[in-house]
C-alpha positions in Angstrom: -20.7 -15.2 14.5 -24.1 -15.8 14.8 -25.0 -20.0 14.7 -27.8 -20.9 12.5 -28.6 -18.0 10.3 -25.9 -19.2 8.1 -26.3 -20.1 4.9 -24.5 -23.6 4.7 -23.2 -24.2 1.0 -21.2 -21.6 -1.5 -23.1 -19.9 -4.1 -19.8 -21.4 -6.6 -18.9 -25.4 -6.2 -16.4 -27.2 -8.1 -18.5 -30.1 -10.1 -17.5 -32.9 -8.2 -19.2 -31.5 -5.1 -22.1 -30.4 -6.1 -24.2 -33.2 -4.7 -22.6 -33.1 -1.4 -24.8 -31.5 0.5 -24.7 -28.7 3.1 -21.9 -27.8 4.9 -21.4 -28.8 8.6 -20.3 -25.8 11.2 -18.1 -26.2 14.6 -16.9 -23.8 16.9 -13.1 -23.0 16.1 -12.0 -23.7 19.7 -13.5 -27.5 18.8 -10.8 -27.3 15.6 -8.0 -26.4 16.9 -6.2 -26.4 20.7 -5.7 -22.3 21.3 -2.5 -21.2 22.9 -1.1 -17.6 23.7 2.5 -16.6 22.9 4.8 -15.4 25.8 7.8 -12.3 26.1 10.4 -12.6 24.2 11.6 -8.7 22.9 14.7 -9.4 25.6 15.7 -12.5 23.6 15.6 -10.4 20.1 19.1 -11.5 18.5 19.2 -10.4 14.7 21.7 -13.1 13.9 19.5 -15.5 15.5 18.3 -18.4 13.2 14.7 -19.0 14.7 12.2 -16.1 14.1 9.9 -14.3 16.2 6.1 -14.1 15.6 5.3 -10.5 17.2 2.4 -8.1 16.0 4.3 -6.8 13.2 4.6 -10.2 11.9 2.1 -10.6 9.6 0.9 -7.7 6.6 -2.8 -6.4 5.8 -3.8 -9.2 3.5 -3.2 -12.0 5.9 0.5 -13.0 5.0 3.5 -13.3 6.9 6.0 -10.7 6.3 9.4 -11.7 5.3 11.5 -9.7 7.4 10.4 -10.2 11.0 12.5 -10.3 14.2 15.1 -13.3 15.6 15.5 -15.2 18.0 19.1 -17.0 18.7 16.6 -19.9 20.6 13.5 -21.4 20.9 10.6 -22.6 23.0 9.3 -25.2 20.9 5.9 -22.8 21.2 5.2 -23.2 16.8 5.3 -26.3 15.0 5.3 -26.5 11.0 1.5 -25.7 10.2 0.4 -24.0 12.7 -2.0 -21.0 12.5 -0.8 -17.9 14.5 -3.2 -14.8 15.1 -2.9 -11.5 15.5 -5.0 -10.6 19.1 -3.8 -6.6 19.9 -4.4 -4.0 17.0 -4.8 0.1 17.6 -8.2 0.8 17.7 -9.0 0.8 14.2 -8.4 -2.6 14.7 -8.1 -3.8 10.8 -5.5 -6.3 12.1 -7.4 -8.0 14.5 -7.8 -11.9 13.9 -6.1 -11.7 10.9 -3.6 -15.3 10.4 -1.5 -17.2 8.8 0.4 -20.6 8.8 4.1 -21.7 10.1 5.7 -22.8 7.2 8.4 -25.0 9.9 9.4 -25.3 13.2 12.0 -22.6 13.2 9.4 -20.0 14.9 8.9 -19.1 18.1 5.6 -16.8 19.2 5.3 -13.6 20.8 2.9 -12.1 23.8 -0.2 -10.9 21.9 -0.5 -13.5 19.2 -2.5 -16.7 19.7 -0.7 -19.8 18.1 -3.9 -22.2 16.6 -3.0 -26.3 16.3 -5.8 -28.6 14.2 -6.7 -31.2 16.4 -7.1 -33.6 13.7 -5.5 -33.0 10.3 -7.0 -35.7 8.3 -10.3 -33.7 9.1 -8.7 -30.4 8.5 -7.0 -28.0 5.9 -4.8 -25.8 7.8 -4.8 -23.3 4.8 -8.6 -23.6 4.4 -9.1 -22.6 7.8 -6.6 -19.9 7.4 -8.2 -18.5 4.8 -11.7 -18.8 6.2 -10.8 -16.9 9.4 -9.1 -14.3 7.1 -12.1 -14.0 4.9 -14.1 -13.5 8.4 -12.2 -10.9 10.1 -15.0 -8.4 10.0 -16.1 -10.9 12.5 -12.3 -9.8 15.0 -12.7 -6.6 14.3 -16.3 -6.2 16.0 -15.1 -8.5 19.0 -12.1 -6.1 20.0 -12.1 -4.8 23.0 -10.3 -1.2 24.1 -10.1 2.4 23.4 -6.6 3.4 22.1 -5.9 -0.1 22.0 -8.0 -3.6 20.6 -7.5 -6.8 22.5 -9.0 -10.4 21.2 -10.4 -12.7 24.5 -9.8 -16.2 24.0 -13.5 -16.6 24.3 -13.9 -14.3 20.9 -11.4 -16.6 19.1 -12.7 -20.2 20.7 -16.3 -19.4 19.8 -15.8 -18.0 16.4 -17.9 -20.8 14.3 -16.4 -22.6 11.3 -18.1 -23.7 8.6 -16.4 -26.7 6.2 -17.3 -29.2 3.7 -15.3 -32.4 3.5 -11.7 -32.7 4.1 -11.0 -33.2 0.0 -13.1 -30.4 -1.1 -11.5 -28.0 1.4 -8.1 -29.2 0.0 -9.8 -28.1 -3.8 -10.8 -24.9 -2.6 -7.1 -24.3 -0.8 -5.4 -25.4 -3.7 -7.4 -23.1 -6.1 -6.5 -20.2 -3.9 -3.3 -20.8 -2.7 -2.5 -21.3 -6.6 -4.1 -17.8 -6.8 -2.1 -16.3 -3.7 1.6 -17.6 -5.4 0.5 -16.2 -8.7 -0.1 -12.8 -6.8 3.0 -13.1 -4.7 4.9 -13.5 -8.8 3.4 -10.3 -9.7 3.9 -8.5 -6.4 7.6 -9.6 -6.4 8.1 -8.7 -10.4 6.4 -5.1 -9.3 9.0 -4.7 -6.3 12.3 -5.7 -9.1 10.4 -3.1 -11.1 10.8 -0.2 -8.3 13.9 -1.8 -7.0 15.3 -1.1 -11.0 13.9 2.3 -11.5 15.6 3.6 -8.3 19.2 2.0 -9.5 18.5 4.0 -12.9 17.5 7.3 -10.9 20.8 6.6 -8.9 23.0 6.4 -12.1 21.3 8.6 -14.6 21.3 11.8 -11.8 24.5 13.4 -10.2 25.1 11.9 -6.5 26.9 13.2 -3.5 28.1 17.0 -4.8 29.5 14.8 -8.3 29.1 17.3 -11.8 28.0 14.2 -14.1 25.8 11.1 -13.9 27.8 7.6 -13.3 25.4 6.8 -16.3 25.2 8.9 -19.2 23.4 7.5 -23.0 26.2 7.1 -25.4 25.5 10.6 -27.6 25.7 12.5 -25.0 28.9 11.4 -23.1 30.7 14.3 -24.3 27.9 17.4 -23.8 30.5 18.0 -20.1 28.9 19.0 -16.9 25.2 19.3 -15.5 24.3 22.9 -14.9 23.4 23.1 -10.8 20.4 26.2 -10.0 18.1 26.8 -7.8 14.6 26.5 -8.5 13.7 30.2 -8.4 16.2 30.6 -10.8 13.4 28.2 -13.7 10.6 29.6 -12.5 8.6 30.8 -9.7 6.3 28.9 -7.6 2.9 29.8 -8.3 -0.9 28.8 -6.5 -4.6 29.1 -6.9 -6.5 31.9 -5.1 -7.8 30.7 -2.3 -11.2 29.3 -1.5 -13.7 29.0 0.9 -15.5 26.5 2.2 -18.8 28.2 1.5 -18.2 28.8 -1.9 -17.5 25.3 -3.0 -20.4 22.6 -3.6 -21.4 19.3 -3.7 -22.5 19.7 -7.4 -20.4 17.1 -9.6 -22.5 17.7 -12.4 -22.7 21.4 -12.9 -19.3 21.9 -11.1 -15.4 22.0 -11.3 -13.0 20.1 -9.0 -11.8 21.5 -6.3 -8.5 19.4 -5.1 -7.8 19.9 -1.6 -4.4 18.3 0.1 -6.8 15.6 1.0 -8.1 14.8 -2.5 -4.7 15.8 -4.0 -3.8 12.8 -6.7 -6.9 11.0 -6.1 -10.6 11.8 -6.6 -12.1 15.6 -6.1 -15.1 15.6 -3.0 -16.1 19.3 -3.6 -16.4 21.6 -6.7 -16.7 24.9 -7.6 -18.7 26.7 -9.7 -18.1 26.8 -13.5 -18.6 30.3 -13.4 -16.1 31.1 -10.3 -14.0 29.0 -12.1 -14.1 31.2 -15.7 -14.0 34.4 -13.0 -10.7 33.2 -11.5 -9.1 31.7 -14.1 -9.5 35.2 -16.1 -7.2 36.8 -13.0 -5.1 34.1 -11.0 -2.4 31.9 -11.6 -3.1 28.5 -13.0 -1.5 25.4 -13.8 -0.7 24.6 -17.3 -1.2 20.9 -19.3 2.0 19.1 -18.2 3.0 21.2 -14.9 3.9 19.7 -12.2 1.8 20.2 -8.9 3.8 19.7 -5.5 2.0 19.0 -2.0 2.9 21.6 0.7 1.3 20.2 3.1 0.5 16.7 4.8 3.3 14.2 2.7 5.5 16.9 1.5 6.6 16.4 -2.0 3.9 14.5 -3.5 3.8 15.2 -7.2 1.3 15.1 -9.6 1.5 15.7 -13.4 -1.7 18.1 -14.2 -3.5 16.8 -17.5 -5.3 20.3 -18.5 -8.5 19.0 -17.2 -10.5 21.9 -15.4 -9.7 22.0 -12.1 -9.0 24.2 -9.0 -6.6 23.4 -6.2 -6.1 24.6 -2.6 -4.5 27.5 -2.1 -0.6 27.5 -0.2 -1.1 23.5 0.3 -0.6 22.7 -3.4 2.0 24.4 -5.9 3.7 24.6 -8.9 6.7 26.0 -10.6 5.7 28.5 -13.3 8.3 27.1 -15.9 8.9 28.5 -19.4 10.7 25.3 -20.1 13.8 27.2 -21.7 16.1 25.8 -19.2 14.6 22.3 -18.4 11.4 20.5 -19.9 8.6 19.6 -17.3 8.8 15.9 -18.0 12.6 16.2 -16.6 12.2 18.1 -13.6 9.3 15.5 -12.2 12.5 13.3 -11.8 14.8 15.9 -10.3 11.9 17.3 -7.8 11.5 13.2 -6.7 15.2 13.2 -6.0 14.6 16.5 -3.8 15.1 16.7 0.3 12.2 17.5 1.7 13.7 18.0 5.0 14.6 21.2 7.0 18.2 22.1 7.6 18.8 19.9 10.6 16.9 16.9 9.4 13.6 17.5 10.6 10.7 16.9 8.2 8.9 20.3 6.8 5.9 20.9 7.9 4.8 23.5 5.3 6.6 24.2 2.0 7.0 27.7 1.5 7.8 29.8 -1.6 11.0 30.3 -0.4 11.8 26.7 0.5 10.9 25.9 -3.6 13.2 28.5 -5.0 16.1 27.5 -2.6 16.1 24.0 -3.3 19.0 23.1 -6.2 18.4 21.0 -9.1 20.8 19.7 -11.5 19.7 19.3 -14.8 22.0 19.1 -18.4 22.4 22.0 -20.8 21.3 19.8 -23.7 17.5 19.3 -23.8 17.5 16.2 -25.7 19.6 14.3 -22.9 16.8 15.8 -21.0 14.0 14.4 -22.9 16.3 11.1 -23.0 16.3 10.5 -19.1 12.7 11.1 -18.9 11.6 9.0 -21.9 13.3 6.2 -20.3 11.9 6.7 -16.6 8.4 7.2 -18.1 8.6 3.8 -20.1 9.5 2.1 -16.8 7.0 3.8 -15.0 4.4 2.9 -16.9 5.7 -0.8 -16.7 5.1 -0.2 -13.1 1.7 0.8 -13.8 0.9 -1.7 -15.7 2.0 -4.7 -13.6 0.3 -3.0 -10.4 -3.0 -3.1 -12.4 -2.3 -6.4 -13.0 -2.1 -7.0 -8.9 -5.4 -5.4 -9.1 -7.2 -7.3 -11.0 -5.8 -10.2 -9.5 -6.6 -9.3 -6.2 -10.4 -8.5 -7.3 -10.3 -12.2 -9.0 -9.3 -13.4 -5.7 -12.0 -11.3 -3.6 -14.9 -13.1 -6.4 -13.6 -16.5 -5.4 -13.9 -15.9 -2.1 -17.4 -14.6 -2.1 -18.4 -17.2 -4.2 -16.4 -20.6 -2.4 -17.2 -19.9 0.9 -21.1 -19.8 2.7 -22.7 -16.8 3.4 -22.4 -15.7 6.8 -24.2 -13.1 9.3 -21.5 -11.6 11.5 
């Protein structure tokens, strides 16, 4: 980080700070005493009560993960508070220099992670550092060195320059956002009970393991006997856009329809077609109806997407649908059944393509009685749009969070 060209107070100040003054800047190796982890994957004991701070140890937004590796000893290498760092990262490198703190003293790091230990804590926030070096790691990710793989020097880590108000307003702006962080760590946890309970209910309301009826059936329909078990070619036939060529789609949002490749599939269109091609093709091809549900064959296999009725066109072979009357099962039904499929070839192996023939082979069950039908999706659909309404909420939280820390910390040039 470039010294001097930094802009030295936030553009957002709590009140009580705001006649302070500029902030002051040191070199992080001044901060903090750097140390390097050593090998330890030969002592990896998973009934071990210490755990190991490796690589893997610590998730894209700077956290440490819950589940990491154990150790049954330990070399006394983390103490409570430390700041550990990541220091390899494949080339990419979006893990580089990325930290967070030891919460106790029951840690031990690994080769490849740098352990960090504030000289003086009465002038230092170990969280507001944390999160400073986190909020920087542009800064790591330039500095790594490698091809296939990115390594951190010590130099890159010991010269990166700090810049801090006064011990009590770092604590304000640590407390503000670690306040922030646990309220996002609420929401993430509610979002994972969310997913954790809607797979329980696909578990119970579907037939497991070659069984005839669900362990959990609604109450009216307890006595409606077996679920009816076909293959998919026997509902409908798998149908697909004619194909398109490169040179026949545009850039041209405006004046054009969506083209979905596997690429784009679920997301946002890049290309388009013509709204004539589009009126030409749809006059003599198969196309999706409102409600159909549109499967990947290619890339992730199995990816499903509910089609709205929107115009659109989608890649030939690489994205399909089941041409369903709906007069054995309902569409909303089987997008639960396909997410229950195996998408895997007879041996285990993951497809590579889905073919026509792999769709109308694969065996759904499904109930005779369309309202049970309707019943199981109504209530997977209400808990899925739970889910999608507490991961906006994540969202906007962590857009809250990204504002704050624009705003609380300085300007830098990286």
């Amino acid at each position: 980080m470039n010294k001097n060209e930094n802009k030295l107070t936030p553009e957002l100040r709590f009140p009580e700070f705001l006649k302070d003054g500029e902030w002051e800047e040191e070199d992080l190796g001044i901060i903090c005493d750097y140390f390097n982890g050593a090998s330890h994957e030969g002592g990896v004991n998973e009934e071990g009560n210490f755990y190991l701070i490796s690589l893997n140890s610590i998730d894209i937004e700077g956290n440490l993960k819950k589940d990491m590796k154990r150790l049954s000893y330990t070399d006394n290498s983390l103490k409570k508070n430390d700041i550990v760092m990541v220091l390899s990262d494949v080339a990419h490198g979006n893990f580089l220099g990325l930290t967070d703190i030891i919460p106790n003293n029951n840690f031990v790091l690994n080769q490849r992670m740098a352990g960090l230990r504030i000289k003086n804590t009465d002038d230092f926030v170990p969280f507001y550092i944390k999160t400073y070096i986190n909020n920087n790691q542009k800064y790591f990710k330039n500095k790594g060195q490698g091809s296939s793989q990115l390594n951190l020097s010590k130099a890159s880590v010991t010269d990166f320059s700090i810049l801090f108000p006064n011990p009590t307003e770092q604590q304000k702006i640590a407390s503000c956002l670690s306040s922030l962080d646990e309220l996002l760590t609420a929401h993430t946890d509610k979002l994972e009970i969310l997913k954790t309970h809607k797979k329980g209910l696909m578990q119970n309301l579907f037939p497991q393991n070659g069984e005839k009826t669900p362990k959990l059936r609604f109450k009216e329909f307890e006595n409606d006997g077996e679920w009816v078990e076909d293959k998919l070619g026997n509902i409908g036939n798998p149908s697909m856009c004619k194909r398109i060529f490169k040179e026949e789609t545009t850039n041209d949002e405006k004046n054009g329809i969506p083209f979905y490749k596997i690429g784009t599939f679920g997301k946002i269109a890049d290309s388009f077609i013509s709204k004539e091609r589009y009126e030409e093709y749809k006059m003599k091809y198969s196309f999706p109806k409102k409600g159909d549900i549109l499967i990947s064959a290619s890339g992730t296999i199995g990816r499903l997407v509910v089609y709205d009725g929107e115009p659109a066109f989608f890649q030939d072979s690489n994205i399909v649908w089941i041409d369903n009357d709906e007069s054995k099962t309902t569409n909303k039904f089987l997008f639960y059944a396909y997410s229950l499929l195996n998408w895997q070839t007879s041996d285990g192996g993951i497809i590579q393509r889905l073919y026509n023939a792999d769709l109308k082979g694969m065996i759904v069950h499904f109930p005779k009685n369309k309202k049970e039908q309707q019943k199981i999706a109504d209530t997977l659909s209400s808990l899925d749009t739970l889910i999608a309404a507490q991961a906006d909420r994540i969202e906007q939280l962590k857009l809250h969070k990204k504002g704050l820390l624009q705003g609380l910390f300085p300007k830098v040039k990286i």
